[in-house]
C-alpha positions as CSV (number, residue, x, y, z in Angstrom):
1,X,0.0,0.0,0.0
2,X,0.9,3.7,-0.7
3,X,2.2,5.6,2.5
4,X,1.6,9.3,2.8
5,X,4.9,10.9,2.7
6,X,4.0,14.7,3.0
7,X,2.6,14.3,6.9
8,X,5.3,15.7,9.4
9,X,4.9,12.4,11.4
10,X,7.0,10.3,9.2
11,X,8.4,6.2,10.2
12,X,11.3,8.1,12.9
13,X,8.2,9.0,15.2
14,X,6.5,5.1,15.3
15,X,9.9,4.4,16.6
16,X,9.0,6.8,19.7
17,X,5.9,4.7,20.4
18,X,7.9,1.0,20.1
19,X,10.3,2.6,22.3
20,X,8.1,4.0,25.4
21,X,6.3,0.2,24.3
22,X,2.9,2.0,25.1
23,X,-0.5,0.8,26.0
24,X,-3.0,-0.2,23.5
25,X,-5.9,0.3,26.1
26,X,-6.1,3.8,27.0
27,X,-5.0,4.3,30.5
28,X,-5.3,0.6,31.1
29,X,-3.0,-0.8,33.9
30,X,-3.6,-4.5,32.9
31,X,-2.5,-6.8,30.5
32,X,-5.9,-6.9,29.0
33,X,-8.9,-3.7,28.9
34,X,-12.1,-4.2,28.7
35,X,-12.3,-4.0,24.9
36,X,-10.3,-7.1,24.3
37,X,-6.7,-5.2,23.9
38,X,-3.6,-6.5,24.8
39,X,-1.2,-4.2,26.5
40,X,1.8,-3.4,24.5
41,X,2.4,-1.5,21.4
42,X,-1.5,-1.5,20.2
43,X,-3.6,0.1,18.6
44,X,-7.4,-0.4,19.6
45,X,-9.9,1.0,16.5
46,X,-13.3,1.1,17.0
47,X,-14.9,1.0,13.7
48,X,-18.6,0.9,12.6
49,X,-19.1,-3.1,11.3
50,X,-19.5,-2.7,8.1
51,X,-16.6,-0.7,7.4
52,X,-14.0,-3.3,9.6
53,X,-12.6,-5.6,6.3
54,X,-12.3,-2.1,4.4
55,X,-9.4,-1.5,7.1
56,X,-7.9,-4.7,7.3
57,X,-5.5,-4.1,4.8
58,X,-4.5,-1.0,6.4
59,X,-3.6,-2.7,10.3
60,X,-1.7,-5.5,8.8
61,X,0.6,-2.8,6.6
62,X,1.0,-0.7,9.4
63,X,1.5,-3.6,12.0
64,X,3.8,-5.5,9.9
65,X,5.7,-1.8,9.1
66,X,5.9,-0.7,12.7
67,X,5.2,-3.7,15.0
68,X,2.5,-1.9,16.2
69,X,-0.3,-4.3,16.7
70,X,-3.5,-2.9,15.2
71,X,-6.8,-4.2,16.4
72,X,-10.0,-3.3,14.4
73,X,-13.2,-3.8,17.2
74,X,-16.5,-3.8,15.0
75,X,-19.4,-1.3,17.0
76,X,-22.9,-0.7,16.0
77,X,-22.9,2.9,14.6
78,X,-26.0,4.2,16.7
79,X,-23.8,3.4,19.9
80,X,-20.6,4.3,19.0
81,X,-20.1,7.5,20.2
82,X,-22.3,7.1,23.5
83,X,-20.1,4.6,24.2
84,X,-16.6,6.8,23.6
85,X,-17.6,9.9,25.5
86,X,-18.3,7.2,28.6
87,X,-15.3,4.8,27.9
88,X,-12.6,7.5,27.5
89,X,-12.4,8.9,31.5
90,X,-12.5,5.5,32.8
91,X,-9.4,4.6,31.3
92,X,-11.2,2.0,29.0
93,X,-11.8,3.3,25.6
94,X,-10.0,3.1,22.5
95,X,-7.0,4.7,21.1
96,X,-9.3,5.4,18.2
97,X,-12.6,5.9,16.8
98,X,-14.8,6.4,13.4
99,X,-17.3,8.9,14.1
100,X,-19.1,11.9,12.4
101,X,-17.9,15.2,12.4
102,X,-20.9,16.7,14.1
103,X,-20.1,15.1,17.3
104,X,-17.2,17.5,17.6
105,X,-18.5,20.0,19.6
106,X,-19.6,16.9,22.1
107,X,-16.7,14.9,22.2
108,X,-15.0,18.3,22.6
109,X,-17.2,19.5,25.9
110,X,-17.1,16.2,27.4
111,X,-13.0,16.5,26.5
112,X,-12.3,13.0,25.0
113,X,-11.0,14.1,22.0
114,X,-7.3,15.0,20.9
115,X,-5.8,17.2,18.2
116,X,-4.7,15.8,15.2
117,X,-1.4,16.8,13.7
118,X,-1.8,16.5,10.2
119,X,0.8,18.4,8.7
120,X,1.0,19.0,5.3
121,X,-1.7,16.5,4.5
122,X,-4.0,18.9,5.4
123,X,-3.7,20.2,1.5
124,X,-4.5,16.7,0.2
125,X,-8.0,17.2,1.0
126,X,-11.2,18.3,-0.4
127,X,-11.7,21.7,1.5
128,X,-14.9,21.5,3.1
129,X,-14.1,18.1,4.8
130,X,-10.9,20.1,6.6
131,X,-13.3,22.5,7.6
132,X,-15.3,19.8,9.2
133,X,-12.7,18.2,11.0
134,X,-11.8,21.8,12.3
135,X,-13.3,23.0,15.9
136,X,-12.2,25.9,17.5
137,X,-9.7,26.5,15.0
138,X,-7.9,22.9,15.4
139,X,-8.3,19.7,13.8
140,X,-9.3,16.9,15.4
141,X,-10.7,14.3,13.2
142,X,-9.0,12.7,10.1
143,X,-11.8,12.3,7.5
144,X,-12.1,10.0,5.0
145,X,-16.2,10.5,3.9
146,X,-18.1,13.5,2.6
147,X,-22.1,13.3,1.9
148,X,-24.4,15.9,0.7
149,X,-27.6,15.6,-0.5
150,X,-28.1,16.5,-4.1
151,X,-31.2,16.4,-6.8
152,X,-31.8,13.4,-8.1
153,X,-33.2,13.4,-12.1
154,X,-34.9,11.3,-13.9
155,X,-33.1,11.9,-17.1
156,X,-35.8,10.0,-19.6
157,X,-38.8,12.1,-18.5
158,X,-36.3,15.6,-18.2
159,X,-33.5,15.1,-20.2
160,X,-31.3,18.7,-19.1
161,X,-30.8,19.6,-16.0
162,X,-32.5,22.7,-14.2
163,X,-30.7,26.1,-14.5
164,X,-33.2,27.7,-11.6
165,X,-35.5,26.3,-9.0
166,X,-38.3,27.9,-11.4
167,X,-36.8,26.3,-14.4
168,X,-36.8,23.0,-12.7
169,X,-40.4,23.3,-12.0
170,X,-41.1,24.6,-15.3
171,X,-39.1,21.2,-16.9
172,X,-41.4,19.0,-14.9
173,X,-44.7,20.9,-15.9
174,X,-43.6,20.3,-19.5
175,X,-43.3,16.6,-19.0
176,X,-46.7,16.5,-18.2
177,X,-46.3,16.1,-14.4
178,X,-48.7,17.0,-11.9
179,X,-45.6,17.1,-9.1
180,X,-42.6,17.7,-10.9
181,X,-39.9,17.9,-7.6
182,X,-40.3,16.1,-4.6
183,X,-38.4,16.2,-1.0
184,X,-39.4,15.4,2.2
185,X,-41.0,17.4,5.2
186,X,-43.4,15.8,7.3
187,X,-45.0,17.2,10.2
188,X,-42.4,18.5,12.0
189,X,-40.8,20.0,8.9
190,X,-37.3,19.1,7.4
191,X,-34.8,21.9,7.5
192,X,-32.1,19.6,6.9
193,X,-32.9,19.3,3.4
194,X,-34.7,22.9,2.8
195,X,-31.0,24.7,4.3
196,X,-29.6,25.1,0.2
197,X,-32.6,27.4,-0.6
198,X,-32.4,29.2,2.8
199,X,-28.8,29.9,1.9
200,X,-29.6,30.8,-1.7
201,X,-31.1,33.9,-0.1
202,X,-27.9,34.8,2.5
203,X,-29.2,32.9,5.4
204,X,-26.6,31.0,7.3
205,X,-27.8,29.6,10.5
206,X,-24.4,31.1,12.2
207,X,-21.9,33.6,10.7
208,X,-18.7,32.1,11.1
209,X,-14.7,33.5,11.3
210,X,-10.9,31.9,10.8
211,X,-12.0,29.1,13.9
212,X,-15.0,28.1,12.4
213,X,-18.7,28.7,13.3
214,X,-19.3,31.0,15.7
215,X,-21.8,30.5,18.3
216,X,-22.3,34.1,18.9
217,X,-23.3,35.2,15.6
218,X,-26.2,33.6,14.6
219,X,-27.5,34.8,11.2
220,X,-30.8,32.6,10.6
221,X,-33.0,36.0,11.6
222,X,-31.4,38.3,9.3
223,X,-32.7,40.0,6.2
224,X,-31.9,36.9,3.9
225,X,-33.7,34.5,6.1
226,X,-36.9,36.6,6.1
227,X,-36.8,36.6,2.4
228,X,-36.7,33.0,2.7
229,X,-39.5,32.7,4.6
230,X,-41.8,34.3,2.4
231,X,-40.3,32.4,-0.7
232,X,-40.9,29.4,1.2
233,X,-44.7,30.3,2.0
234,X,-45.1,30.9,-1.7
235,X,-44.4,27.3,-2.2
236,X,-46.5,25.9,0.4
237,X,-49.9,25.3,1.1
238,X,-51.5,28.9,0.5
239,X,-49.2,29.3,-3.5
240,X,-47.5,26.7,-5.7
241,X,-47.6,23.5,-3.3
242,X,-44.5,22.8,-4.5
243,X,-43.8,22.0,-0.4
244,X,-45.9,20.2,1.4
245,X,-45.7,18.6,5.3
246,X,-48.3,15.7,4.0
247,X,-44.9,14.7,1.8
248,X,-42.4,12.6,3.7
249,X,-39.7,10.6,3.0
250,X,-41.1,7.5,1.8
251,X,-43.6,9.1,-0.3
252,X,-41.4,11.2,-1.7
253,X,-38.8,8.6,-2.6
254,X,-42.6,6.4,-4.0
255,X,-43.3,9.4,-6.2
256,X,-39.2,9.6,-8.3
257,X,-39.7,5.6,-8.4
258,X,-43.3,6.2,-9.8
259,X,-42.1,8.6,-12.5
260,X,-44.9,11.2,-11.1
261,X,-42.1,13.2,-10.1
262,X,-39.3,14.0,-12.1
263,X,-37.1,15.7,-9.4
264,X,-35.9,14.3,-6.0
265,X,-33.5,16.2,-3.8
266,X,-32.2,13.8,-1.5
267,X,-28.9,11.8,-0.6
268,X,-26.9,9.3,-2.2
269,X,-28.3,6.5,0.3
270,X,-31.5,6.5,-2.0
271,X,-29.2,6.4,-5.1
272,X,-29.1,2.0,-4.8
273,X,-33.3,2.4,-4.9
274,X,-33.4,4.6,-8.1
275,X,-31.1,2.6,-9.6
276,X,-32.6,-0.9,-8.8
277,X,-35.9,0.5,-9.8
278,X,-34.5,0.8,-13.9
279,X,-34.8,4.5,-14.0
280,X,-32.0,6.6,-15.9
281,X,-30.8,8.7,-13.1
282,X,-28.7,11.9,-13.0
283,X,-27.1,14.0,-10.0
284,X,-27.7,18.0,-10.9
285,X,-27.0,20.6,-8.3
286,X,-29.1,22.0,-6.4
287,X,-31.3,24.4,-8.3
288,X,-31.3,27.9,-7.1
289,X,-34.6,30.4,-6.1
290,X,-31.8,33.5,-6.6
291,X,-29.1,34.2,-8.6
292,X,-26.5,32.7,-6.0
293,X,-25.5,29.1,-5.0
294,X,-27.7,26.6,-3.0
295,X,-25.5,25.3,-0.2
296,X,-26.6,22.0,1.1
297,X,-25.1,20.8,4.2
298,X,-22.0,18.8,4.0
299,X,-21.7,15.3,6.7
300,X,-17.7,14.4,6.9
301,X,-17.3,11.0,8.4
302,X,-13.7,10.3,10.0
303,X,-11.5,9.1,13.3
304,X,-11.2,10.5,16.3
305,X,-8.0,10.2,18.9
306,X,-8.7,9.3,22.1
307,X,-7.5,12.6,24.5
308,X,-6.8,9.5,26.9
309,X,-4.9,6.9,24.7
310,X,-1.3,6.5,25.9
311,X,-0.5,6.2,22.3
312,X,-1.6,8.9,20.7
313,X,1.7,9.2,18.3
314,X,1.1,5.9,16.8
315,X,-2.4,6.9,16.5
316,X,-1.5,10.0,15.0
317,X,0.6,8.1,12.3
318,X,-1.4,5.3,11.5
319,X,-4.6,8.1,10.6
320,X,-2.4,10.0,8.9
321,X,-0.2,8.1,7.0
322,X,-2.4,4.4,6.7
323,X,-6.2,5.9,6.6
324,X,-5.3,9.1,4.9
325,X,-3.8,7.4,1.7
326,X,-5.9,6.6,-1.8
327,X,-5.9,3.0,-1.5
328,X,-8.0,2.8,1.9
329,X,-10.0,6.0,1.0
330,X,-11.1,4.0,-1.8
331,X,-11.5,0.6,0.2
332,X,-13.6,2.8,2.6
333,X,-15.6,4.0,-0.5
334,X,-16.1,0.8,-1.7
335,X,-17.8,0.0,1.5
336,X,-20.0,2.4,2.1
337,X,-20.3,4.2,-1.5
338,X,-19.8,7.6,-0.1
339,X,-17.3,10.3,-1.8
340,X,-13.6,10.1,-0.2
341,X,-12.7,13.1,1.8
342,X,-8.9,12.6,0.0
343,X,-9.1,14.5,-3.2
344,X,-7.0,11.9,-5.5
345,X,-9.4,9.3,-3.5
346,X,-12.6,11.6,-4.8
347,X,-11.2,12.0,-7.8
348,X,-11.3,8.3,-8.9
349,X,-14.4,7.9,-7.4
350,X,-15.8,10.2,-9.6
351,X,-15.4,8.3,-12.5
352,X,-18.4,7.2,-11.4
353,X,-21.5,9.7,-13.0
354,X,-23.2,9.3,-9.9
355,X,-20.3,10.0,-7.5
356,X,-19.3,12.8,-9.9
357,X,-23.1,14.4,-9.6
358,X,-22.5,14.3,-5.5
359,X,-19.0,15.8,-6.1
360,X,-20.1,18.6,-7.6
361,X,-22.8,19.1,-5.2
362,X,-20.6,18.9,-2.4
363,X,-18.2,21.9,-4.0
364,X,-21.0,24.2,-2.8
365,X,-21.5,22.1,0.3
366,X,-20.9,23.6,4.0
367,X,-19.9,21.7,6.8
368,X,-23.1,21.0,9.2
369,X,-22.6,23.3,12.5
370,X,-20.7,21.1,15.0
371,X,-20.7,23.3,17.7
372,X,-23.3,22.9,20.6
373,X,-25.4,26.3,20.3
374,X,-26.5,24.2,17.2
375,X,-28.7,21.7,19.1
376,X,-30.9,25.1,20.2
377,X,-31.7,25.8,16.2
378,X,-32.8,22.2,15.7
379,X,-35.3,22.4,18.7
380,X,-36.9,25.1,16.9
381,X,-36.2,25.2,13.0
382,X,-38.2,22.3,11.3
383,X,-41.5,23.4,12.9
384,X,-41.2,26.6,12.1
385,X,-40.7,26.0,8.8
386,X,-43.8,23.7,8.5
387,X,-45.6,26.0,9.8
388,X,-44.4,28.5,7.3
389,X,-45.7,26.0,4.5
390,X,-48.6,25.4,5.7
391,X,-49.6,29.2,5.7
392,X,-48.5,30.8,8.8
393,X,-47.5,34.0,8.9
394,X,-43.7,33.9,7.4
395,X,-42.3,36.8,8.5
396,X,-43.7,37.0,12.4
397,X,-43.3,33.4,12.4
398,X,-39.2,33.0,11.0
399,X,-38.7,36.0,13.5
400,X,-39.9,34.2,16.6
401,X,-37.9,31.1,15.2
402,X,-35.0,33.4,15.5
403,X,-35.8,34.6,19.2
404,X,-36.6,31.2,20.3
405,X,-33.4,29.8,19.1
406,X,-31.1,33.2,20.4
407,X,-32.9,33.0,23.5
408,X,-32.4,28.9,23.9
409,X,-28.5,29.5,23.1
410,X,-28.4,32.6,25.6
411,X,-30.0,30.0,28.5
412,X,-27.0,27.5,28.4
């Protein structure tokens, strides 16, 4: 396998760790921790299940290279990080974990996370998965997945893609369909997948500096977001009912397999459905309301170093130069199907017309928030903006959304 030359933690630092012959359980005083690790120059990597034989190839290369025993513990992904942010102060956690890069702000409070020296590597990545694995101005994950969502197309009923959100609309009218874009909402709303069109109009949740997102600054009530939310009441219930609450995610993804709609903005885990049900399928961006860009929210996936592990320089290395390199970005892919965070990995990924689509998506693409004043906008956001669409007041009602959420953040 290819080792990554360029990271400032190069083969003399691995000596370092067989040298101090450190612990592979963090903190652990015994031979053997909890998780099944022998003491002694290992590595304990907890790993979501189905991702484990994507990183084999990776533990023995790095094992047989440094002597450092790599040990790959398989952990169901709704559990995962519950489990790390307990684990870690008792001395019983792993030197490493896969995670997403929303839990940052978390694992960061609940300090069981430490920084990640990338070095130079930092440049071999796409850019908004570097901003992801950024908090408070330093890195702490090494990522090696980025998903957006994206419009899915059904390219025998519109064969172009949209140049506006109106455009788009008007393509699916033309094909003769009643409902020409679907996504879903449901009761409670679905801001995750409505935030490109809120930040068509200038309508960041936060505003955001050199360090990242800043809690402080939150932007969701300003000028652009209003505008939003009376664009968004024009396409609900009382106007177009181009959105619509009764619409959720299954009938939504019912409606693209049907062929009663034509557009589908969603993510790349329905791809496999699309597919499998024969249609001819493209990836277009996200078509704008406004003249400027619709931003979806960008997830990065990635590993996360234990601030407890007592080997946190073989950790270091073995993310940096072993998990950061082409050939297990692309195992990784290969497993799960979603766009490397390496750029030479997203690069032959993309030779894919479907990978490509998301790629291009996810140039426009913005980290998600990480940072904990972010759980107060959820609390708030989706109903408001189902209420919106279903004909309340936009402008009194986005304000109050505003308040609610400033006034939630202020509280904590």
């Amino acid at each position: 396998m290819r080792v990554n030359k360029k990271s400032l933690l190069a083969a003399g630092a691995v000596a370092v760790v067989a040298t101090l012959g450190l612990a592979g359980c963090a903190g652990s005083d015994s031979g053997e921790g909890d998780n099944g690790a022998s003491a002694g120059g290992t590595l304990t990597v907890w790993v979501d299940a189905e991702r484990v034989d994507a990183l084999k190839g990776a533990a023995e290369a790095y094992t047989e290279e440094t002597g450092v025993e790599v040990e790959l513990v398989g952990k169901d992904n709704a559990t995962i990080k519950d489990d790390f942010i307990q684990q870690v102060p008792t001395g019983e956690g792993p030197d490493i974990t896969m995670g997403a890069h929303d839990w940052l702000g978390e694992l960061s409070t609940n300090g069981v996370v430490a920084p990640l020296e990338l070095g130079d590597s930092s440049a071999d990545y796409l850019p908004v998965a570097i901003d992801a694995a950024t908090y408070e101005g330093t890195v702490y994950m090494l990522p090696y997945a980025v998903e957006n969502i994206a419009v899915l197309r059904n390219a025998d009923l519109v064969p172009e893609a949209a140049t506006s959100f109106d455009d788009m609309i008007a393509k699916g009218e033309a094909a003769g369909l009643e409902q020409p874009f679907v996504v879903e909402q449901g009761a409670e709303g679905n801001p995750y997948h409505l935030y490109p069109f809120q930040t068509a109009f200038g309508a960041p949740v936060f505003g955001s500096d050199a360090e990242g997102y800043d809690p402080s600054d939150l932007q969701l009530g300003n000028e652009g977001g209003v505008e939003f939310a009376n664009w968004l009441a024009g396409q609900g219930k009382n106007g177009t009912g181009v959105f619509n609450t009764d619409i959720d995610g299954d009938i939504a993804k019912q409606a693209f397999l049907d062929g009663t709609a034509a557009f589908w903005l969603t993510g790349p885990w329905n791809v496999g459905s699309a597919i499998d049900a024969g249609l001819n399928v493209a990836i277009d961006t996200v078509p704008s309301p406004t003249g400027d860009a619709a931003s979806p929210f960008a997830g990065v996936k990635g590993f996360f170093v234990s601030s407890e592990s007592e080997n946190k320089v073989a950790a270091n290395d073995f993310l940096v130069n072993y998990i950061g390199t082409e050939d297990v970005q692309l195992e990784l892919f290969e497993a799960g199907n979603i766009l490397p965070a390496l750029s030479a990995a997203a690069e032959t990924a993309s030779s894919d017309p479907i990978i490509e689509g998301f790629a291009a998506v996810g140039q426009e693409a913005v980290p998600m928030p990480a940072i904990p004043a972010m759980g107060s906008v959820w609390q708030y956001w989706g109903i408001a903006e189902a209420s919106i669409i279903n004909g309340e007041d936009p402008t009194a009602t986005w304000e109050k959304l505003a308040a609610d959420v400033q006034a939630a953040i202020d509280a904590k």
